[in-house]
N, CA, C and O atoms as a GROMACS GRO file, in nm:
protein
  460
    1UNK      N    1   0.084  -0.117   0.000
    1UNK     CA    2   0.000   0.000   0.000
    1UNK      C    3   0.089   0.125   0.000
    1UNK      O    4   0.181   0.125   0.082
    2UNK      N    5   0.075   0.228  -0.079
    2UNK     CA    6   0.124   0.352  -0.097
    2UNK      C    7   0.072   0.432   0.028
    2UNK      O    8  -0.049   0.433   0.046
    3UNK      N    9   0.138   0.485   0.098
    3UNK     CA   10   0.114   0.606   0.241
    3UNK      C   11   0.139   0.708   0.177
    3UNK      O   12   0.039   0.779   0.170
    4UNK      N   13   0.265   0.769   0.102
    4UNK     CA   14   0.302   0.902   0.066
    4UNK      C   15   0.236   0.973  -0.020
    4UNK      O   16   0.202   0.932  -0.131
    5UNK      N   17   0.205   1.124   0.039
    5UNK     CA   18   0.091   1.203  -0.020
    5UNK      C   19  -0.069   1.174  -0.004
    5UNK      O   20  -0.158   1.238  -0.060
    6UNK      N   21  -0.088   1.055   0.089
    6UNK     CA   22  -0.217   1.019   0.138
    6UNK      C   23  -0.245   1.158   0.265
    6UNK      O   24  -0.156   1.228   0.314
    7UNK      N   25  -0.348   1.164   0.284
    7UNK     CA   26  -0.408   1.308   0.356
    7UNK      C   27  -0.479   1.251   0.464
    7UNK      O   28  -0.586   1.193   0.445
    8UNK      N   29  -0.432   1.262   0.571
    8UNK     CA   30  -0.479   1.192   0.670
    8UNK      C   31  -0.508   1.312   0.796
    8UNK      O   32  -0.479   1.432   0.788
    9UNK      N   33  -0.573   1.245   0.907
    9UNK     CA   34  -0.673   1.351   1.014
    9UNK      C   35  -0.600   1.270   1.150
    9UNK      O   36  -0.589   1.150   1.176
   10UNK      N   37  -0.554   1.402   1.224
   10UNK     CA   38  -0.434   1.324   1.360
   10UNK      C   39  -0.561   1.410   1.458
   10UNK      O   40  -0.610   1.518   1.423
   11UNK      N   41  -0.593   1.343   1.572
   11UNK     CA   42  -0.624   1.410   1.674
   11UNK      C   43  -0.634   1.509   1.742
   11UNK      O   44  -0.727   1.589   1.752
   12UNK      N   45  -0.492   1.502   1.812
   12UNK     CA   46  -0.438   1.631   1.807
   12UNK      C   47  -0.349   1.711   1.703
   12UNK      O   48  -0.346   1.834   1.714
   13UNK      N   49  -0.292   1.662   1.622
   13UNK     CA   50  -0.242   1.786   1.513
   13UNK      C   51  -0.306   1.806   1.388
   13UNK      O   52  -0.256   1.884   1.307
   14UNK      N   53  -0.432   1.731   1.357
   14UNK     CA   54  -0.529   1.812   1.215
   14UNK      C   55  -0.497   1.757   1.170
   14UNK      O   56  -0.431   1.663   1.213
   15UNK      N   57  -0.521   1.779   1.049
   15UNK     CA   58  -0.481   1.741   0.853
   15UNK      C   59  -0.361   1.772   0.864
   15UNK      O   60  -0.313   1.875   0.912
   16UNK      N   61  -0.282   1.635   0.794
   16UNK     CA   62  -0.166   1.674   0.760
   16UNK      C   63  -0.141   1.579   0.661
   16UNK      O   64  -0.227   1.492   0.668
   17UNK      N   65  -0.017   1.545   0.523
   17UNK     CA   66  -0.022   1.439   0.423
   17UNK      C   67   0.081   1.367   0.460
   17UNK      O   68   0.171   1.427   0.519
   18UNK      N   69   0.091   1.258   0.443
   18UNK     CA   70   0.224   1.171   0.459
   18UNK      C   71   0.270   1.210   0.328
   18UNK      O   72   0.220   1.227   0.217
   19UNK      N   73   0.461   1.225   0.420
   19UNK     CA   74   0.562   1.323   0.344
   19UNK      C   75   0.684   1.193   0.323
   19UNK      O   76   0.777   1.219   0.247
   20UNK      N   77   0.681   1.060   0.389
   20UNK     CA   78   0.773   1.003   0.378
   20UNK      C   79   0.764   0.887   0.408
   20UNK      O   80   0.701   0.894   0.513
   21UNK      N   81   0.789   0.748   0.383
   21UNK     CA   82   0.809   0.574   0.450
   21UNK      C   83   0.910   0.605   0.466
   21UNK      O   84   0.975   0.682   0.394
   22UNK      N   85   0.962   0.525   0.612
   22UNK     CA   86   1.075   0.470   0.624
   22UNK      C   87   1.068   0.355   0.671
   22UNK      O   88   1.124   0.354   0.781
   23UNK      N   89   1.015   0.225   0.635
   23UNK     CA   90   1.019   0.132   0.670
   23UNK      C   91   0.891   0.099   0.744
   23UNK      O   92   0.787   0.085   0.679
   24UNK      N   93   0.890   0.082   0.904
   24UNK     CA   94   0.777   0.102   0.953
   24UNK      C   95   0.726   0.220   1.006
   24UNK      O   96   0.614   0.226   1.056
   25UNK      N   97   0.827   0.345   0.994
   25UNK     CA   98   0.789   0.446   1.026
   25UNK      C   99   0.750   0.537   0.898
   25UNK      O  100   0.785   0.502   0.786
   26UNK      N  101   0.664   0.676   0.925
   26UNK     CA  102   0.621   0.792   0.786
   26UNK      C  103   0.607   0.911   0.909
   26UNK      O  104   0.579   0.931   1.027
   27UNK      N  105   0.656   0.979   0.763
   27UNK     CA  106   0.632   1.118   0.837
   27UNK      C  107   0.515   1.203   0.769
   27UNK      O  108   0.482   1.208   0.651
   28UNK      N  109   0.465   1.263   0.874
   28UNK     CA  110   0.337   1.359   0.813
   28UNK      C  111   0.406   1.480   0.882
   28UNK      O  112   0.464   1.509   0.987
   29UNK      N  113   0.357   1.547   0.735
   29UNK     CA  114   0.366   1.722   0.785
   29UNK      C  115   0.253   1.762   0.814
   29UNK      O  116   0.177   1.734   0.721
   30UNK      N  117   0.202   1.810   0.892
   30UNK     CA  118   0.133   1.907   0.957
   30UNK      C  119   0.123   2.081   0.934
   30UNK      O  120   0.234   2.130   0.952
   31UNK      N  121   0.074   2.129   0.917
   31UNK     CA  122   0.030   2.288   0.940
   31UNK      C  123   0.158   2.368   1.051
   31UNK      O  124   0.230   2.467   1.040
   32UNK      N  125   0.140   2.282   1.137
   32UNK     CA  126   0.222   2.338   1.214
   32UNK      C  127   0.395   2.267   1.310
   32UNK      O  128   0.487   2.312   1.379
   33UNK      N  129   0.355   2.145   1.258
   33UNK     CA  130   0.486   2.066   1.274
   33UNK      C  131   0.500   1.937   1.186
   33UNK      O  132   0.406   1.892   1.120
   34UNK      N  133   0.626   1.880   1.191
   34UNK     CA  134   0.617   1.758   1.123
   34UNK      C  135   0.661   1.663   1.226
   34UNK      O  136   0.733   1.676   1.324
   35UNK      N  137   0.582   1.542   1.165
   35UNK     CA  138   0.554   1.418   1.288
   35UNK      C  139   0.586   1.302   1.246
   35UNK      O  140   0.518   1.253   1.156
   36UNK      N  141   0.729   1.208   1.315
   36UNK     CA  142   0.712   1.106   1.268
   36UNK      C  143   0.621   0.961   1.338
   36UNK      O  144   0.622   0.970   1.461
   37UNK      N  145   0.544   0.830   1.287
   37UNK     CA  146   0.467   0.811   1.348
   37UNK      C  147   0.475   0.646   1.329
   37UNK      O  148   0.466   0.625   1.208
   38UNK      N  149   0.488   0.526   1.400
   38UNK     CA  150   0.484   0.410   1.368
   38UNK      C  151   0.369   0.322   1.313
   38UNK      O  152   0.270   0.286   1.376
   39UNK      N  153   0.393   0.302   1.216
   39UNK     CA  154   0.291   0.212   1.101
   39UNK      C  155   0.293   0.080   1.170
   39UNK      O  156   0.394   0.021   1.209
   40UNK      N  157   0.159   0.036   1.183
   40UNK     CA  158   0.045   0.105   1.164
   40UNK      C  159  -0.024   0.144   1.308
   40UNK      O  160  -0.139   0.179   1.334
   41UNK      N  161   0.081   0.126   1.381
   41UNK     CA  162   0.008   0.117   1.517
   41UNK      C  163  -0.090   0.277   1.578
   41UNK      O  164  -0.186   0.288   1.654
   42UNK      N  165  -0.030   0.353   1.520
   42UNK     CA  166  -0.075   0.502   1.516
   42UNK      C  167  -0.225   0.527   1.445
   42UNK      O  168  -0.279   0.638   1.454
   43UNK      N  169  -0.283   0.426   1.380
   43UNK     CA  170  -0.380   0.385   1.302
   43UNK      C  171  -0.509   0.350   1.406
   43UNK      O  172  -0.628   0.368   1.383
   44UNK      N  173  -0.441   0.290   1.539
   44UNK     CA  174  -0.560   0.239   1.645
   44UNK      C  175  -0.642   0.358   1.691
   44UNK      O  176  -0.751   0.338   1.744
   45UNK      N  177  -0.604   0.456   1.676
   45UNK     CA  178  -0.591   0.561   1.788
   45UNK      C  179  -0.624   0.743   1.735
   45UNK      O  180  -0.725   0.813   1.740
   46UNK      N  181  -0.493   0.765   1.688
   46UNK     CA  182  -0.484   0.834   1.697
   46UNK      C  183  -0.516   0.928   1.553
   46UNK      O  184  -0.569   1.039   1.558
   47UNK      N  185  -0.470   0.861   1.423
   47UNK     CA  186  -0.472   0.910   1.291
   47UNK      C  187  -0.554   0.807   1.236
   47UNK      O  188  -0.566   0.686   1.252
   48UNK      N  189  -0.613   0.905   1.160
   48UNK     CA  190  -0.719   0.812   1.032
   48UNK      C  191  -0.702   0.877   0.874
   48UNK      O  192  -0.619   0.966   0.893
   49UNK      N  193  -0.732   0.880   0.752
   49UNK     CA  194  -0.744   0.904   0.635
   49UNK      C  195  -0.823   1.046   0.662
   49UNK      O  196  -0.912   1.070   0.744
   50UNK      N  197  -0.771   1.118   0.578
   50UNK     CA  198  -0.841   1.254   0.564
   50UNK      C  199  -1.043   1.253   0.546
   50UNK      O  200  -1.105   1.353   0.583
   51UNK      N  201  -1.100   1.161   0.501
   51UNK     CA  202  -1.225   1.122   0.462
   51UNK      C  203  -1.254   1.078   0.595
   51UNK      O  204  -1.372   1.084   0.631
   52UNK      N  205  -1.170   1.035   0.673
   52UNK     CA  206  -1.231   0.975   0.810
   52UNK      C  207  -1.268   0.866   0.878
   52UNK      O  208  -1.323   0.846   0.986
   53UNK      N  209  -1.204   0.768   0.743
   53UNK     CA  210  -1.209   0.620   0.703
   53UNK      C  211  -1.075   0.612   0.776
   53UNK      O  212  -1.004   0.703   0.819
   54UNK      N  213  -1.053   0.435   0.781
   54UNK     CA  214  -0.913   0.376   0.788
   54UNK      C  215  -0.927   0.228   0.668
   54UNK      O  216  -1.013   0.143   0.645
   55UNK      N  217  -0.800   0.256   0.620
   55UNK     CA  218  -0.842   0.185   0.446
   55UNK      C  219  -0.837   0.008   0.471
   55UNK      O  220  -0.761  -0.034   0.558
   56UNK      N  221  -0.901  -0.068   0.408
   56UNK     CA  222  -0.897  -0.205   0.441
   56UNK      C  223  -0.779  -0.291   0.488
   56UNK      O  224  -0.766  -0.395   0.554
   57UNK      N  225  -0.683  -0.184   0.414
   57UNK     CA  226  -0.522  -0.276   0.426
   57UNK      C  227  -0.454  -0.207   0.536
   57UNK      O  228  -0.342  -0.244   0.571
   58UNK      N  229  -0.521  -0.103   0.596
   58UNK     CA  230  -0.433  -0.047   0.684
   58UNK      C  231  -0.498  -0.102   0.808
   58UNK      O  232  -0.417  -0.126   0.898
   59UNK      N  233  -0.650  -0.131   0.840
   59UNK     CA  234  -0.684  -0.262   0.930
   59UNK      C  235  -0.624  -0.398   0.917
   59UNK      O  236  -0.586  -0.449   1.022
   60UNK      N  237  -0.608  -0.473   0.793
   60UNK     CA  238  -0.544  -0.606   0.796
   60UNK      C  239  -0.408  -0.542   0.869
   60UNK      O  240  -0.380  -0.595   0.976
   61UNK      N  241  -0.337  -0.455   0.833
   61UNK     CA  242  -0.227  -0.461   0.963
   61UNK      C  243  -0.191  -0.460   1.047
   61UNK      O  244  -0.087  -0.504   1.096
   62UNK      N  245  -0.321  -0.378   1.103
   62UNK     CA  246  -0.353  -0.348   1.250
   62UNK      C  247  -0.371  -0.473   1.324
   62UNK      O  248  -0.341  -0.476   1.443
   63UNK      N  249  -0.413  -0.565   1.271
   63UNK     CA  250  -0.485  -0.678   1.297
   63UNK      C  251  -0.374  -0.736   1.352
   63UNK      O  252  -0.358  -0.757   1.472
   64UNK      N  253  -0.259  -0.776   1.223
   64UNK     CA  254  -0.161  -0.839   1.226
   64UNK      C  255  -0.030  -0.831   1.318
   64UNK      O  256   0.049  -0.913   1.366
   65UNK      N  257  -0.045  -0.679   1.317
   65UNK     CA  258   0.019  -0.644   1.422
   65UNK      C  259  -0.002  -0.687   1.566
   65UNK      O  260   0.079  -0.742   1.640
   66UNK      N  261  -0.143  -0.644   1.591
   66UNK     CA  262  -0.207  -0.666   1.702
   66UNK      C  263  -0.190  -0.845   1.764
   66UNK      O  264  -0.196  -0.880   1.882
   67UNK      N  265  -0.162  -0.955   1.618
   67UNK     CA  266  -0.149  -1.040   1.688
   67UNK      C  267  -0.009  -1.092   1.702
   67UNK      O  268   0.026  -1.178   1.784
   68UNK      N  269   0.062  -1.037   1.620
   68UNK     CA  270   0.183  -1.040   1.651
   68UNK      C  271   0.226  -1.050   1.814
   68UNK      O  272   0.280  -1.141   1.878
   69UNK      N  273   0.165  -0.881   1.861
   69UNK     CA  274   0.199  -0.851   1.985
   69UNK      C  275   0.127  -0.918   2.092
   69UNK      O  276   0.173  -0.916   2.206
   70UNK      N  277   0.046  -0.960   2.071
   70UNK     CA  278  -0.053  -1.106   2.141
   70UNK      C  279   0.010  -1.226   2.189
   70UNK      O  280   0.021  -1.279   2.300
   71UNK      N  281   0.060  -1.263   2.034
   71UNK     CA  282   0.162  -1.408   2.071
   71UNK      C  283   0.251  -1.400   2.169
   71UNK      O  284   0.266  -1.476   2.265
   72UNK      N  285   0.349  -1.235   2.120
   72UNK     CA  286   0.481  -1.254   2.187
   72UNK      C  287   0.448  -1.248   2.382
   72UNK      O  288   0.508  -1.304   2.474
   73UNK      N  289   0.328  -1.154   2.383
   73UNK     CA  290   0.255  -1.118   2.521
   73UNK      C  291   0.266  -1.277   2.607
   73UNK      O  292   0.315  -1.300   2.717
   74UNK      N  293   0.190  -1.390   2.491
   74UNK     CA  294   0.159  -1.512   2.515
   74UNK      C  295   0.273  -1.577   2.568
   74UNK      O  296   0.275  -1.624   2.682
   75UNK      N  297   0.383  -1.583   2.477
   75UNK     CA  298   0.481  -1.655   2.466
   75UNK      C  299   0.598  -1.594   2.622
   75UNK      O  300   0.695  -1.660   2.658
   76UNK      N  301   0.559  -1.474   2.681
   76UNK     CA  302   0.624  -1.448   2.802
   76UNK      C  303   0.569  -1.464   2.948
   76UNK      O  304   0.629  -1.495   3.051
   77UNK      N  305   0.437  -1.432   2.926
   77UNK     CA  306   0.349  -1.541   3.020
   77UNK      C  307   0.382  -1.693   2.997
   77UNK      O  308   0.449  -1.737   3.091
   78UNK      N  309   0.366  -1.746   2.943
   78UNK     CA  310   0.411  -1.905   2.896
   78UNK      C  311   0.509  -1.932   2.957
   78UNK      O  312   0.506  -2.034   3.026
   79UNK      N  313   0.653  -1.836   2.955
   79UNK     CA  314   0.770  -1.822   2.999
   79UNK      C  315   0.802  -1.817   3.168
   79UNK      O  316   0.890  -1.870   3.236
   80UNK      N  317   0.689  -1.730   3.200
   80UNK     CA  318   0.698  -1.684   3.337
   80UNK      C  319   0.582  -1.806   3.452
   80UNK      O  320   0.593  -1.813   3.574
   81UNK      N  321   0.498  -1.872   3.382
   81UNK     CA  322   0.477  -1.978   3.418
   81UNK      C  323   0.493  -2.067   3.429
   81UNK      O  324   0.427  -2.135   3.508
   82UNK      N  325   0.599  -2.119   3.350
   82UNK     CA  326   0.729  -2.262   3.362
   82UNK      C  327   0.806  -2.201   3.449
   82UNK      O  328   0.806  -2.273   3.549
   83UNK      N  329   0.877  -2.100   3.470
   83UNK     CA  330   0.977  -2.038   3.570
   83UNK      C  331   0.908  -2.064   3.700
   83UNK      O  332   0.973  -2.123   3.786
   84UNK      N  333   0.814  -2.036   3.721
   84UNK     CA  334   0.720  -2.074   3.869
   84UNK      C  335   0.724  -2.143   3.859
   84UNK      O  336   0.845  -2.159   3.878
   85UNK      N  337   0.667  -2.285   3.828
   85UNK     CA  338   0.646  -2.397   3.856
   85UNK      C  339   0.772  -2.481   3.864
   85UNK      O  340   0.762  -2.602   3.883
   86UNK      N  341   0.873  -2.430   3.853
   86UNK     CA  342   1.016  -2.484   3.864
   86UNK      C  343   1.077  -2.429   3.977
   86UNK      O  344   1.177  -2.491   4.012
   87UNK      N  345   1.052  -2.344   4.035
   87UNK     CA  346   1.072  -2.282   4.106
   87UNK      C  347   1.163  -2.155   4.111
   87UNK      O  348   1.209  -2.107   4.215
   88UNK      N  349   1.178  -2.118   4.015
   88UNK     CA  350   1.255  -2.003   3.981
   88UNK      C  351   1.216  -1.846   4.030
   88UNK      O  352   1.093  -1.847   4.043
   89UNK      N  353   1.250  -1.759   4.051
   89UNK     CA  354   1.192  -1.661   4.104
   89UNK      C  355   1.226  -1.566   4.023
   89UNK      O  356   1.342  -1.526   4.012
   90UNK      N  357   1.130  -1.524   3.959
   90UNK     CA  358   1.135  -1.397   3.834
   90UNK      C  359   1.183  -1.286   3.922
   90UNK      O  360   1.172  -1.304   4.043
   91UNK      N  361   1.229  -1.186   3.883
   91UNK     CA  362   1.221  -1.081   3.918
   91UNK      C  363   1.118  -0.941   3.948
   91UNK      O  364   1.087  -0.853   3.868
   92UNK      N  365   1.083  -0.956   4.081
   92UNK     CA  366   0.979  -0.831   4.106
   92UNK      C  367   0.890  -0.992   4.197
   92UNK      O  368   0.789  -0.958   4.258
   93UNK      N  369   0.909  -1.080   4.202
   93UNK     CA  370   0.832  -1.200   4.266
   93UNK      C  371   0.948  -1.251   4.382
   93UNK      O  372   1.069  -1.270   4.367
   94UNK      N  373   0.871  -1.264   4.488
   94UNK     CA  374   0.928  -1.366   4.640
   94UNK      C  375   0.872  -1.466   4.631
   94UNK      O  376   0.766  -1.454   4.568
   95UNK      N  377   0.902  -1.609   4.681
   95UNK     CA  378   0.867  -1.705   4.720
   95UNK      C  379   0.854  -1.714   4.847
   95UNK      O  380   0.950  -1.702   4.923
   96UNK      N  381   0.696  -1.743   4.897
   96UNK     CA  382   0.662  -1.726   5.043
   96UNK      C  383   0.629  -1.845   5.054
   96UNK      O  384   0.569  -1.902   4.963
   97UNK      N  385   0.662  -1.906   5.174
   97UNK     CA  386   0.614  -2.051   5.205
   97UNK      C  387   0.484  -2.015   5.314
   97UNK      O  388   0.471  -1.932   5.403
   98UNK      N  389   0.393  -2.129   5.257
   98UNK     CA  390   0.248  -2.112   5.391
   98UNK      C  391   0.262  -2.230   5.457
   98UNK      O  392   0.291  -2.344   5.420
   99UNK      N  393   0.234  -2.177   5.569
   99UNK     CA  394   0.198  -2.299   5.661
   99UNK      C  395   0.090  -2.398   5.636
   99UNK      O  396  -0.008  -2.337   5.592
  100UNK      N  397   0.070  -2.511   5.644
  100UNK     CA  398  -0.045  -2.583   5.633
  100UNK      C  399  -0.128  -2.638   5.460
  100UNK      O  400  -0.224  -2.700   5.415
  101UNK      N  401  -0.019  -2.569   5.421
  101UNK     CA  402  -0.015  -2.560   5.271
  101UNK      C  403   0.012  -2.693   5.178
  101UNK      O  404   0.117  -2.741   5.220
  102UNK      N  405  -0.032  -2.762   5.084
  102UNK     CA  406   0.023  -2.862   5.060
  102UNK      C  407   0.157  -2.852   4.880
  102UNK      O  408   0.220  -2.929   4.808
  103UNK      N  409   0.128  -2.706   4.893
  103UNK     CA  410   0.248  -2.632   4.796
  103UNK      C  411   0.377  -2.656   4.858
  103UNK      O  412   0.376  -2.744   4.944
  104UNK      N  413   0.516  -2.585   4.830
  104UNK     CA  414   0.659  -2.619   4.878
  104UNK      C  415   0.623  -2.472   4.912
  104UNK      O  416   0.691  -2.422   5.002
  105UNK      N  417   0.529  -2.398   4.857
  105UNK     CA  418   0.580  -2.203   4.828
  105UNK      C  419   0.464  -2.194   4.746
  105UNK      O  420   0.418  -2.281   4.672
  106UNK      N  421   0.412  -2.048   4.776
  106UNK     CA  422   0.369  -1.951   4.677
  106UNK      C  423   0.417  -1.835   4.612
  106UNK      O  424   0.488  -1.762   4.681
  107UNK      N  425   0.397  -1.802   4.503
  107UNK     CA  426   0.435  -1.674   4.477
  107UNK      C  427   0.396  -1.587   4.504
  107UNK      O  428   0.275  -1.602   4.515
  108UNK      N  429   0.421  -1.499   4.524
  108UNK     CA  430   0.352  -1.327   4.587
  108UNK      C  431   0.449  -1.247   4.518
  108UNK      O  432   0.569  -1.274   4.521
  109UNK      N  433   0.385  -1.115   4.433
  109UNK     CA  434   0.495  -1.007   4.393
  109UNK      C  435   0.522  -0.916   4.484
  109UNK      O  436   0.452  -0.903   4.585
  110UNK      N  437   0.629  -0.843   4.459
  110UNK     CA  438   0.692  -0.709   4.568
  110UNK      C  439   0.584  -0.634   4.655
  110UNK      O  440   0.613  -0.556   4.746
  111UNK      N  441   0.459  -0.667   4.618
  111UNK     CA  442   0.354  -0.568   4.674
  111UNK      C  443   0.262  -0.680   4.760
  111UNK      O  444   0.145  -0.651   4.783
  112UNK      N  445   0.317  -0.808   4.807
  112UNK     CA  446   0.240  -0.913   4.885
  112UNK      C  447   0.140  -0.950   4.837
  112UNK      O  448   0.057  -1.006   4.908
  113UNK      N  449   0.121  -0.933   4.724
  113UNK     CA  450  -0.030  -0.990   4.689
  113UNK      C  451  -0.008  -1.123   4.575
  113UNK      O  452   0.059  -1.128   4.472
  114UNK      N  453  -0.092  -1.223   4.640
  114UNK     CA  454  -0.069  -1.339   4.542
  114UNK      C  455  -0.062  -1.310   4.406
  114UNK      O  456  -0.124  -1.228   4.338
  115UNK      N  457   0.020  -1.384   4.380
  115UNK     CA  458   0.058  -1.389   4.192
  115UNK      C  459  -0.057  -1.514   4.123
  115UNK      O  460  -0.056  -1.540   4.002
   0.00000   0.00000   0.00000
């Protein structure tokens, strides 16, 4: 999909056209400043198409993105739940032993509250 010279509507800074790709980043000029902005994540939020739309392919990215950052979310929870159960102690987590408990330990983070 072509971005440059597309006319797009920012929140806070108005109409402005994309002036540049760089990869995953573009820059839009603005009226009153120029902004650079990460593709497509800037798309959730904050900037849309000058018409007020967001274009089909710039949702399939959003999407993609979005699960991208899902998995990896997944894949460190995943991480931090084998580390417990092995007994490892992440960082920002104590291992508290209970009495009467038929655990070795629980976890609790820095702020005492069960994990």
């Amino acid at each position: 999909m072509v971005l440059e010279n597309l006319e797009v509507m920012h929140k806070s800074f108005g109409k402005g056209t994309v002036a540049s790709v760089n990869g995953k980043y573009f820059t839009v000029k603005f009226e009153s400043a120029q902004k650079t902005f990460v593709y497509p994540d800037i798309f959730e939020k904050f900037l849309t198409l000058a018409d007020g739309s967001v274009n089909d392919d710039i949702l399939a990215d959003l999407r993609a993105s979005n699960a991208l950052k899902q998995k990896e979310l997944d894949r460190k929870n995943e991480e931090n739940r084998q580390a417990m159960t092995r007994g490892i102690v992440i960082p920002g987590k104590d291992i508290v032993n209970t009495e009467g408990d038929e655990e070795e330990g629980r976890f609790k983070n820095s702020d005492n509250e069960e994990a």
